[in-house]
C-alpha positions in Angstrom: 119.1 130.3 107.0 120.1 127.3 105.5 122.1 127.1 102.9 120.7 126.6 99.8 123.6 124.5 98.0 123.8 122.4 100.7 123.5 118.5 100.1 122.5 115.9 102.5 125.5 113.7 103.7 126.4 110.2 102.5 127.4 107.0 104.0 131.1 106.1 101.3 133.4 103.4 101.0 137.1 104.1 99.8 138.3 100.8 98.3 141.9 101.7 97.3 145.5 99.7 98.3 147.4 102.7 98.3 146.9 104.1 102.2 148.0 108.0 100.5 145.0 107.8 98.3 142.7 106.3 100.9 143.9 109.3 103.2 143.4 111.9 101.0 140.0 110.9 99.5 139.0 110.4 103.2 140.0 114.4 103.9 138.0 115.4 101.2 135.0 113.8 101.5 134.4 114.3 105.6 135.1 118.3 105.1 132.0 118.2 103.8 130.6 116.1 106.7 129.8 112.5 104.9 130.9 109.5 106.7 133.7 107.6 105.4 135.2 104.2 105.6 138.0 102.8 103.7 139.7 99.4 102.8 142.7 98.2 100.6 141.4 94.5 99.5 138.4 93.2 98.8 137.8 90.9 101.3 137.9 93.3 103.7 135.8 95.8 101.9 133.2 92.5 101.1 133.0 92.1 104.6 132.4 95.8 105.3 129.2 96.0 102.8 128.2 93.1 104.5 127.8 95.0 107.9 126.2 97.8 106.2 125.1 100.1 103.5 126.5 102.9 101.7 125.5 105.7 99.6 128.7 106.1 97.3 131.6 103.6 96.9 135.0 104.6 95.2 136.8 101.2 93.6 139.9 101.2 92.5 140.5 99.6 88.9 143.7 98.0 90.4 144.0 95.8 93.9 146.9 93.9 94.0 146.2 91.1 92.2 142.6 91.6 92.0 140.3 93.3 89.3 137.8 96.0 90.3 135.9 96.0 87.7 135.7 91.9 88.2 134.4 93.2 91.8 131.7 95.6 90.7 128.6 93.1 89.5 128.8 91.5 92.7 128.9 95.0 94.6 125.7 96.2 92.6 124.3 92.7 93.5 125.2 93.5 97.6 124.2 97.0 97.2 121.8 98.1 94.4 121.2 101.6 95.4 124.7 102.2 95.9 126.5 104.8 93.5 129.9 103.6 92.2 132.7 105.8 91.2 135.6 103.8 89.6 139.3 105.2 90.3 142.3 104.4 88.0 145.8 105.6 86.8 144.6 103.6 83.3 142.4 105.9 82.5 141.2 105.2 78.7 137.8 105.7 76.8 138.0 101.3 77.1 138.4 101.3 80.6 135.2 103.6 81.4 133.0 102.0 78.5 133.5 98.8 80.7 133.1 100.4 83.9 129.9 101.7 82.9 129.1 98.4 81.4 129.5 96.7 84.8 127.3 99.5 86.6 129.3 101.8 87.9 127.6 105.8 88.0 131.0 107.1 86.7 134.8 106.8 87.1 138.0 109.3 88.3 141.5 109.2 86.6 144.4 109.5 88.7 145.7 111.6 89.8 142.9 114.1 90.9 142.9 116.8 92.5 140.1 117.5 96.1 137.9 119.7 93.7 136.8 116.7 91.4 136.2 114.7 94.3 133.9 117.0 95.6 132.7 117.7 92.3 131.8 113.7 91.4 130.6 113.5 94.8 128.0 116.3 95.0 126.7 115.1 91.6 126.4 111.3 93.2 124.8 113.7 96.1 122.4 115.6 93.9 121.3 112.0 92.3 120.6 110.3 95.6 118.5 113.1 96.6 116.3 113.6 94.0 115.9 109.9 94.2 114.6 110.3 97.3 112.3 113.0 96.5 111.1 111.3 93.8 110.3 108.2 96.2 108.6 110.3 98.4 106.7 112.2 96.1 105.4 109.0 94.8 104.1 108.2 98.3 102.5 111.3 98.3 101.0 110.9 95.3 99.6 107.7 96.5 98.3 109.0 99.6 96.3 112.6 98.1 92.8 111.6 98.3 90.0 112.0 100.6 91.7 110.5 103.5 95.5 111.7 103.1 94.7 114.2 106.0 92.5 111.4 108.2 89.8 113.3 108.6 87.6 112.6 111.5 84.9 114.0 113.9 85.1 111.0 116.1 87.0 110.8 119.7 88.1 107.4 119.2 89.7 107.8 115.7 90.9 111.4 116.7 92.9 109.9 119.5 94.5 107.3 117.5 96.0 109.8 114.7 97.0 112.0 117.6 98.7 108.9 118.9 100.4 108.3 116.1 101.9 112.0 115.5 103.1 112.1 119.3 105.2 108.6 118.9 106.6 109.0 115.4 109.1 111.1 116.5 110.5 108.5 118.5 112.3 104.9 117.5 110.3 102.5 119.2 108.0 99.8 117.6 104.9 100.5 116.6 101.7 98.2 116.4 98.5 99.4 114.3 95.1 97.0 115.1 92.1 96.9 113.8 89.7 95.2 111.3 90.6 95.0 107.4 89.9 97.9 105.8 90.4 100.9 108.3 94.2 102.5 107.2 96.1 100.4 109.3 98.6 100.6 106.0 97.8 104.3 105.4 98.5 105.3 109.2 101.9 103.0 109.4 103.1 104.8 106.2 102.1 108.3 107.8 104.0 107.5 111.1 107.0 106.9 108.2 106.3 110.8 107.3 106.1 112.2 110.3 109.1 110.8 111.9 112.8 111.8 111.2 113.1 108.8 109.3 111.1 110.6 106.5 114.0 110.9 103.8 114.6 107.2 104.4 113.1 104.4 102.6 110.1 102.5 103.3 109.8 99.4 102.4 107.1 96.6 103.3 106.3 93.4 103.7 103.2 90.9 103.8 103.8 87.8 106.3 101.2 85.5 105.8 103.9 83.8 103.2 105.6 80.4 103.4 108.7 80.4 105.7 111.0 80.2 102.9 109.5 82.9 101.0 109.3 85.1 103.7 112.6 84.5 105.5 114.3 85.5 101.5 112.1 88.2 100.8 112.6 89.4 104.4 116.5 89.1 105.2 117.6 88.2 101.6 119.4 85.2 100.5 123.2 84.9 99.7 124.5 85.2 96.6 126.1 81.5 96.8 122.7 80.0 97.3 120.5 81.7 94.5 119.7 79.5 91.7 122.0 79.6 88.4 120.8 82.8 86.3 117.7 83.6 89.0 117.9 87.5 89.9 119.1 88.8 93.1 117.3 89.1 96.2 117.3 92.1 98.0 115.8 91.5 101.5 113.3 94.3 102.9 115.2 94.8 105.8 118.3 95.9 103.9 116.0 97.8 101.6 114.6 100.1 105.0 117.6 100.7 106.8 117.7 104.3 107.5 114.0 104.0 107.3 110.9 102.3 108.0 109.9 98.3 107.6 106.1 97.7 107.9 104.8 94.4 108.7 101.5 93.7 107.3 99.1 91.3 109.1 102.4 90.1 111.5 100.5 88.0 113.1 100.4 85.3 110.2 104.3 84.7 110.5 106.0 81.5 110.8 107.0 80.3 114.2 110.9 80.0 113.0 110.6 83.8 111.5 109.0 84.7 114.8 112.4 84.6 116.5 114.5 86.2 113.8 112.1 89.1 113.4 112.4 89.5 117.9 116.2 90.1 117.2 116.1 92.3 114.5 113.7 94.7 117.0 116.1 94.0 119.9 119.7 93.6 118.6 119.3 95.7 115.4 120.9 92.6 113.6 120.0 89.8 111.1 121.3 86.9 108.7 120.5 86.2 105.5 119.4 83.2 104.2 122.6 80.3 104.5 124.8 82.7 106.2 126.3 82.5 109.3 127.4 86.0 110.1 125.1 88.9 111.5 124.5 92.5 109.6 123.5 95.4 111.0 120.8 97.9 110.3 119.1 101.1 111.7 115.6 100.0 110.6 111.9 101.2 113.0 109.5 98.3 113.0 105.7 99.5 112.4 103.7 96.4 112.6 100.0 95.9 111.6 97.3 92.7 112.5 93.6 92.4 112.4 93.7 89.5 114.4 93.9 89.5 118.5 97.4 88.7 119.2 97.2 88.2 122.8 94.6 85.2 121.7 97.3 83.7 119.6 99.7 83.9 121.9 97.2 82.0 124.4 97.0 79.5 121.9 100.6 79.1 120.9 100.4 80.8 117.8 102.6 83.6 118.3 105.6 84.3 121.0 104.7 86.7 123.9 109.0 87.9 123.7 107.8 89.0 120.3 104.3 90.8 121.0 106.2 92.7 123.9 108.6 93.6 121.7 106.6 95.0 119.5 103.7 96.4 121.7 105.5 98.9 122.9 103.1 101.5 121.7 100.0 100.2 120.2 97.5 102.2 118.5 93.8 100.9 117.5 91.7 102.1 114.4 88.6 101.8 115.1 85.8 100.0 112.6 83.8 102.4 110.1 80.5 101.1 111.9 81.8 103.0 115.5 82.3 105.9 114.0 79.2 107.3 112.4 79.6 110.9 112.1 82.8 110.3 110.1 80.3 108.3 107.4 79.1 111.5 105.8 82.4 113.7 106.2 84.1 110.9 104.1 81.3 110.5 101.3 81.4 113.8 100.8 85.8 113.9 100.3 85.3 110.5 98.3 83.1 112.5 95.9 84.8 115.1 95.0 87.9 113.2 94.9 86.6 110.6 92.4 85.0 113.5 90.3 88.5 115.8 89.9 90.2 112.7 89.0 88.0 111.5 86.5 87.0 115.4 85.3 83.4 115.1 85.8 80.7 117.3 87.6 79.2 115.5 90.3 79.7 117.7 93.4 78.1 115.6 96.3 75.3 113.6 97.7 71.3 113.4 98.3 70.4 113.4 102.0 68.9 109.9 100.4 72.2 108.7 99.9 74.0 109.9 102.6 71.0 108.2 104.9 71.3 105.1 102.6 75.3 105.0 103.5 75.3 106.1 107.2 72.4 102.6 107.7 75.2 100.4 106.5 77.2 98.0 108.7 80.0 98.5 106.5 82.3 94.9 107.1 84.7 96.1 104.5 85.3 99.4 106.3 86.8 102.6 104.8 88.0 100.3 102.2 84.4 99.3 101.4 83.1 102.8 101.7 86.3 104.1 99.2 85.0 101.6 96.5 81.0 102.1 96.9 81.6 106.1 96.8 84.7 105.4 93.4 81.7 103.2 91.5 78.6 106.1 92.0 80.6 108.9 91.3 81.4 107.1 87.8 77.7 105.6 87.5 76.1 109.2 88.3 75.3 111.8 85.7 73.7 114.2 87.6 75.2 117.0 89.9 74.5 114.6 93.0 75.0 110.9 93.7 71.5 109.4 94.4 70.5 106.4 96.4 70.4 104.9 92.2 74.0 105.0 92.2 74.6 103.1 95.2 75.1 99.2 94.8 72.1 97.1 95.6 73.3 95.4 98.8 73.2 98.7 100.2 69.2 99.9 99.4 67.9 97.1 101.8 70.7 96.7 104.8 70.7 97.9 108.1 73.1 98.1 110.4 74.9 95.5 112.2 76.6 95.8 115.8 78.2 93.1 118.4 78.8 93.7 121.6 81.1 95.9 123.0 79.9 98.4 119.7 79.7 102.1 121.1 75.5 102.0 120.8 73.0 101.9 122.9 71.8 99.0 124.5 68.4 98.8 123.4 70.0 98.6 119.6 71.9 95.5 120.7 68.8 93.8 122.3 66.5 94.7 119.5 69.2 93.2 116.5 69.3 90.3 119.0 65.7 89.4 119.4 65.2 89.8 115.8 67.6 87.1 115.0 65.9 85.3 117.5 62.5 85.2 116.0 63.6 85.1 112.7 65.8 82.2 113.3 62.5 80.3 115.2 60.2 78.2 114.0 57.4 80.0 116.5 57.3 82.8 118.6 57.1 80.6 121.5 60.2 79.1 120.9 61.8 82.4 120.7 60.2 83.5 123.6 61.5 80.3 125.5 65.0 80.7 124.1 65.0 84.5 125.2 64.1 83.3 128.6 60.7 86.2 128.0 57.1 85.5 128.1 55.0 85.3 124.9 53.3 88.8 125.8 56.3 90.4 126.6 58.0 89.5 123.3 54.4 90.4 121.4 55.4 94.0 123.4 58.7 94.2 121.9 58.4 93.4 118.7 55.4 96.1 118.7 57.8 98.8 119.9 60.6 97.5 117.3 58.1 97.4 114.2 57.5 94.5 113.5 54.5 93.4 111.6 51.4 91.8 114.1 52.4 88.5 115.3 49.1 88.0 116.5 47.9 85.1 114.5 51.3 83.3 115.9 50.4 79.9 116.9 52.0 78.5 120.7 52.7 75.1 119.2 57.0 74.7 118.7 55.5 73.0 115.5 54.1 75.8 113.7 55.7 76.1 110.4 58.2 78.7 109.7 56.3 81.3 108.1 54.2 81.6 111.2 57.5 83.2 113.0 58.9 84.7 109.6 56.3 87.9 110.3 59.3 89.9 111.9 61.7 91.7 109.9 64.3 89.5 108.3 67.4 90.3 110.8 70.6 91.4 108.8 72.7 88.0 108.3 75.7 89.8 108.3 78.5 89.5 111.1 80.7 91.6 112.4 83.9 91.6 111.2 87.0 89.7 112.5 
């Protein structure tokens, strides 16, 4: 069994110029299995934070000539979610106000014996991990709702979360597709949870953003080049390592970030802004896009090196319109999701409405569905969400599909002659344009529905009302 007292081990920095007291901290701390690094200067140790992060750092008060406690501002600026424990053979109430002042967690008077060490340390310990919890009960909290488990009767979808599971386990890049709106955020943050990476952080990042922006955001940006007063930039790579960076919409990145971002999957390295060293991190890339990247790579928009890169296992959501028997399942969740958190009754949906919902094209997507099914649970006032409490748009639509939809192909050629004729000025014309003769499209618009076009004149002339008999075909297109 494991044991209960046990605390998870940290990444520390010993910044001492006395090698005895570098030696013996060291000792102490990796009995109990953290990973230790030590300096004696600043430069050295400046240079050390550079090349990556740590948990817990101990600073000495006194460096030579230097001043720890000058030191610690621009330590908390480099590492903000870095615990630091001030050492010092000065120890006076004075000395730790100031400490404290400058952001250190708490400080150690020398000299000190192993069992405060380990004492401060596990309380630094105990900190960082409820921290974590508390991050990752905060993404859980953001996640428990209808779809937190992705439910699904669909093959298609079914395969993709299986997908997911069966790769997160691993350390290689990730790329979620698919339209806006179907969880390609949701799924890249579950692949997060159900790796090993899980008691890391998660950070994310949008890049559809000027290069600038993104390039600071993204790497960060020196502490020599930020603007007199401005606050400090912590770059979301820095902020992941351990963890998980998502990419949303990668696709929209600048050419010049393009080639930093193919280095940081490949080499595990980057630069901030105006510096010309590298830094490491242990960060997994989970990319998203809506777009097709292998068009914009045809059309120079994006570098292949890069799409390989991050190809490497690439899992498709499909839209809410291919995946019809997963309409109803998620009404139903969205109902009684929106009705415990808002403490009302309503505990589900007419066949009306359900029909109603399962007709719609649905462009938006689960997104769409989410916000139709949050508005009628808060409109209704009965025990069941009616075809009243859907939005109007929905009463009249029916459903859209391209090519390549999973439906049969009489639904495609019926949506497509109904565009046709309504889109016509005669029947004739639609006929010629659908390369059919005028009896044969008289046929199928019987079989389809359509009011008698009988009284349709032959003459290409005819106003448009004469055609305007059929069915107004949905104007809607499918989504990009």
């Amino acid at each position: 069994m494991d044991d209960p007292n046990a605390i998870a081990p940290l990444r520390i920095l010993i910044i001492d110029d006395e090698p005895n007291i570098r030696k013996m901290l060291a000792l102490c701390l990796e009995v109990d299995g953290h990973t230790v690094v030590s300096h004696g200067n600043l430069p050295d140790a400046t240079d050390e934070i550079a090349r990556q992060a740590f948990d817990l750092v101990f600073l000495d008060v006194r460096l030579g000539m230097d001043n720890g406690l000058d030191f610690l501002p621009k330590l908390r600026a480099e590492s903000p979610w870095a615990k630091v424990i001030v050492i010092t053979a000065y120890a006076s109430v004075d000395t730790a106000v100031e400490a404290m002042k400058r952001g250190a967690t708490d400080y150690l008077p020398k000299p000190f014996e192993p069992g405060q060490v380990q004492l401060v340390t596990r309380k630094v310990a105990e900190q960082r991990q409820l921290e974590w919890k508390i991050d990752t009960l905060r993404a859980a909290l953001g996640s428990m709702d209808a779809e937190a488990d992705f439910p699904t009767n669909e093959p298609s979808m079914r395969e993709a979360i299986d997908m997911a599971r069966q790769v997160a386990s691993t350390h290689v890049p990730v790329l979620i597709s698919g339209e806006p709106g179907t969880g390609k955020g949701r799924l890249a943050r579950a692949v997060h949870a159900w790796s090993n990476r899980s008691q890391g952080p998660f950070a994310t990042i949008h890049c559809q953003q000027t290069v600038d922006t993104l390039e600071a955001e993204l790497f960060g940006i020196s502490q020599a080049h930020l603007p007199s007063g401005g606050p400090h930039v912590t770059s979301r790579v820095a902020a992941s390592d351990g963890g998980t960076l998502m990419l949303e919409e990668v696709g929209q990145t600048p050419p010049i970030v393009q080639a930093k971002l193919l280095r940081l999957i490949n080499e595990n390295e980057y630069e901030r802004v105006d510096e010309a060293y590298s830094r490491n991190v242990d960060v997994r890339v989970v990319a998203t896009t809506s777009g097709n990247l292998k068009k914009s790579v045809h059309d120079g928009l994006f570098r292949n090196d890069l799409l390989l890169a991050l190809d490497v296992v690439q899992i498709h959501l499909p839209a809410l319109r291919n995946r019809p028997n997963d309409i109803p399942l998620l009404a139903e969740r969205y109902v009684a999701f929106f009705s415990r958190e808002n403490h009302l009754s309503v505990t589900g949906l007419t066949s009306e409405a359900i029909y109603t919902l399962a007709r719609h094209s649905w462009p938006g997507n689960v997104r769409e569905l989410r916000n139709v099914l949050e508005r009628a649970v808060l409109l209704c006032r009965s025990p069941l969400v009616g075809v009243e409490h859907l939005p109007p748009n929905l009463l009249n639509s029916s459903p859209v599909y391209a090519i390549g939809d999973m439906v049969a192909l009489e639904t495609i050629e019926k949506m497509h002659i109904l565009q046709v004729v309504n889109s016509t000025r005669s029947l004739r014309r639609a006929a010629s344009i659908l390369q059919i003769d005028n009896g044969t499209l008289c046929r199928r618009m019987k079989r389809y529905g359509a009011p008698d076009s009988s009284s349709d004149t032959s003459s290409d002339a005819a106003p448009e009302s004469q055609a305007g008999t059929a069915p107004a075909a949905p104007s809607q297109s499918r989504s990009s």
